[in-house]
C-alpha positions in Angstrom: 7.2 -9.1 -13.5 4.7 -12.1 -13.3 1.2 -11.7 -15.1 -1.6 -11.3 -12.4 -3.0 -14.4 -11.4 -6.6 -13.5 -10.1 -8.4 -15.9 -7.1 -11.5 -16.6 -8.3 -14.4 -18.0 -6.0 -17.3 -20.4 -7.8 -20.3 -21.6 -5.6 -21.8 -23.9 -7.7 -24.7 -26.2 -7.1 -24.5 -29.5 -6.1 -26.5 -30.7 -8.7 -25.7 -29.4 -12.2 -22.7 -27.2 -12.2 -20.8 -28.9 -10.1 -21.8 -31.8 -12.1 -20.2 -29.7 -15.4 -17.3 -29.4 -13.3 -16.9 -33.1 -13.1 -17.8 -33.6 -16.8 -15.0 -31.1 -17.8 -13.0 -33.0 -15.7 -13.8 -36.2 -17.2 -13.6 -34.9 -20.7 -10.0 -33.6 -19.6 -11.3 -30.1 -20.6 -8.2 -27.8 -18.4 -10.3 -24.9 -17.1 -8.2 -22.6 -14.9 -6.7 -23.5 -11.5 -7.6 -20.5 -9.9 -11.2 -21.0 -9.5 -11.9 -22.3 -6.3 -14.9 -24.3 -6.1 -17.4 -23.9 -3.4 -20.3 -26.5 -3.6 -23.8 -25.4 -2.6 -26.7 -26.9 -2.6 -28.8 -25.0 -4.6 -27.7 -21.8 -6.3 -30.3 -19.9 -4.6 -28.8 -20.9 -1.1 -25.5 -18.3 -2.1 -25.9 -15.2 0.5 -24.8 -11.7 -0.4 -22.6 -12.4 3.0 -21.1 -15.4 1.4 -20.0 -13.3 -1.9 -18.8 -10.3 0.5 -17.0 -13.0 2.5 -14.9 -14.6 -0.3 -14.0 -10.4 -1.5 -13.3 -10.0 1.8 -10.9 -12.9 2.2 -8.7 -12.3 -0.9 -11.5 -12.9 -4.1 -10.6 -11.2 -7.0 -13.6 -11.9 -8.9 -16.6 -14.2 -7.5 -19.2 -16.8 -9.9 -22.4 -18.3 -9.0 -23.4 -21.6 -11.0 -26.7 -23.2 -11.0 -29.4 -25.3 -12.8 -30.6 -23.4 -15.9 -33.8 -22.0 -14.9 -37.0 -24.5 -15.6 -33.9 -27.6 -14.4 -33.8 -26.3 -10.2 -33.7 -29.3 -8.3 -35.2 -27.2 -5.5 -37.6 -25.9 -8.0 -36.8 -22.0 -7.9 -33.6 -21.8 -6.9 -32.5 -20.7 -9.4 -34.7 -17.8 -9.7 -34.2 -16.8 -5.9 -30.2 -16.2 -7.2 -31.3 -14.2 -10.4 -33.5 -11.7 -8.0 -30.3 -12.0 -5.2 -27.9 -11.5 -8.2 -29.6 -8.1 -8.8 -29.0 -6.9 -5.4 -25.7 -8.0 -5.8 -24.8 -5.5 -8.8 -26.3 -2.5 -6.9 -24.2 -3.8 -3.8 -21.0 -3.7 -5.6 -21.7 -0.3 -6.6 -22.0 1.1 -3.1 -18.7 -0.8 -2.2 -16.6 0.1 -5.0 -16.5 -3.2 -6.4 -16.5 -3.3 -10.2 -19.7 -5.3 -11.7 -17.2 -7.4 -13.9 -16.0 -9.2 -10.8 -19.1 -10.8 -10.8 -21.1 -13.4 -12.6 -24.3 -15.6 -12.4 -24.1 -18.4 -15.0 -26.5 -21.9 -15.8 -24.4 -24.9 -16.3 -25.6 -28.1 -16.4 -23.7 -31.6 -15.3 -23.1 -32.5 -18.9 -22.0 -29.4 -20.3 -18.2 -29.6 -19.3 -17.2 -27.2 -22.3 -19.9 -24.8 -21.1 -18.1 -24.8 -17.9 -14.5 -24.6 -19.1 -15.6 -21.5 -21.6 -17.5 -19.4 -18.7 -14.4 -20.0 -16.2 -12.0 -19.2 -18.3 -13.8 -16.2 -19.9 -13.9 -14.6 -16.3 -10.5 -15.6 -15.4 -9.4 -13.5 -18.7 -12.0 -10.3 -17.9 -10.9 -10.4 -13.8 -7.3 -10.9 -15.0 -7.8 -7.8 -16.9 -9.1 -5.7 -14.6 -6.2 -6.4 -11.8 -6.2 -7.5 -8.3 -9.1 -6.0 -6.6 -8.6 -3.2 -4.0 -11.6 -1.9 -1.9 -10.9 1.8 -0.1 -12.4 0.6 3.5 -12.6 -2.7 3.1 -11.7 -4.0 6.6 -9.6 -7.5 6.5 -11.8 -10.3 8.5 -9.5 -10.9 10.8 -9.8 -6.9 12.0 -13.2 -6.4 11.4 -14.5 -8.3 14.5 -12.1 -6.4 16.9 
């Protein structure tokens, strides 16, 4: 039997960590090929419906990137997605979702091995815990019926 592959979703900002994207990129630093980038903004402009959303639709484990905090390029972004983060891990406890499928990190645009060790670090922990199952969880596609 194949090893799990998890799907992993990463909003990262437009500014810094999708920046250390690029830089791992351009260092030819492999990070894994099942994180799916999602570029934001601004860290702080991720919605807890965006983070259901991307469970909902097959997620296994979901990352928010930003600007380290003091670096926002909108100022306090950053901090708006610490405080959101928060609600986030209470969240997942009322929907069954283990806390470990989920993770806030700072990168910066140059710090492409920052980026490559955080990705791959959740990929292991998410490939770990399995492909994520949700008692009640209602596909999209149904839910609107």
């Amino acid at each position: 039997m194949a090893e799990f592959e998890p799907n992993i979703v990463a909003f990262v900002c437009n500014w810094c960590s999708y920046g250390g994207a690029d830089s791992a990129g351009g260092q030819k630093l492999a990070y894994p090929a099942n994180i799916r980038l999602v570029r934001v903004m601004c860290s702080g402009r991720v919605d807890p419906e965006h983070v259901v959303a991307a469970f909902r639709e097959g997620a296994d484990g979901v990352m928010v990137m930003g600007c380290h905090p003091g670096n926002c390029h909108y100022r306090n972004g950053n901090h708006k997605a610490l405080r959101r983060f928060r609600l986030f891990e209470r969240m997942f406890l009322q929907l069954g979702i283990d806390k470990d499928r989920f993770q806030l990190e700072w990168v910066a645009a140059g710090e492409g091995k920052k980026f490559q060790d955080v990705t791959t670090a959740m990929t292991e922990r998410v490939r770990a815990l399995g492909p994520l199952v949700i008692s009640g969880f209602v596909p999209e596609e149904v839910s609107h019926v």
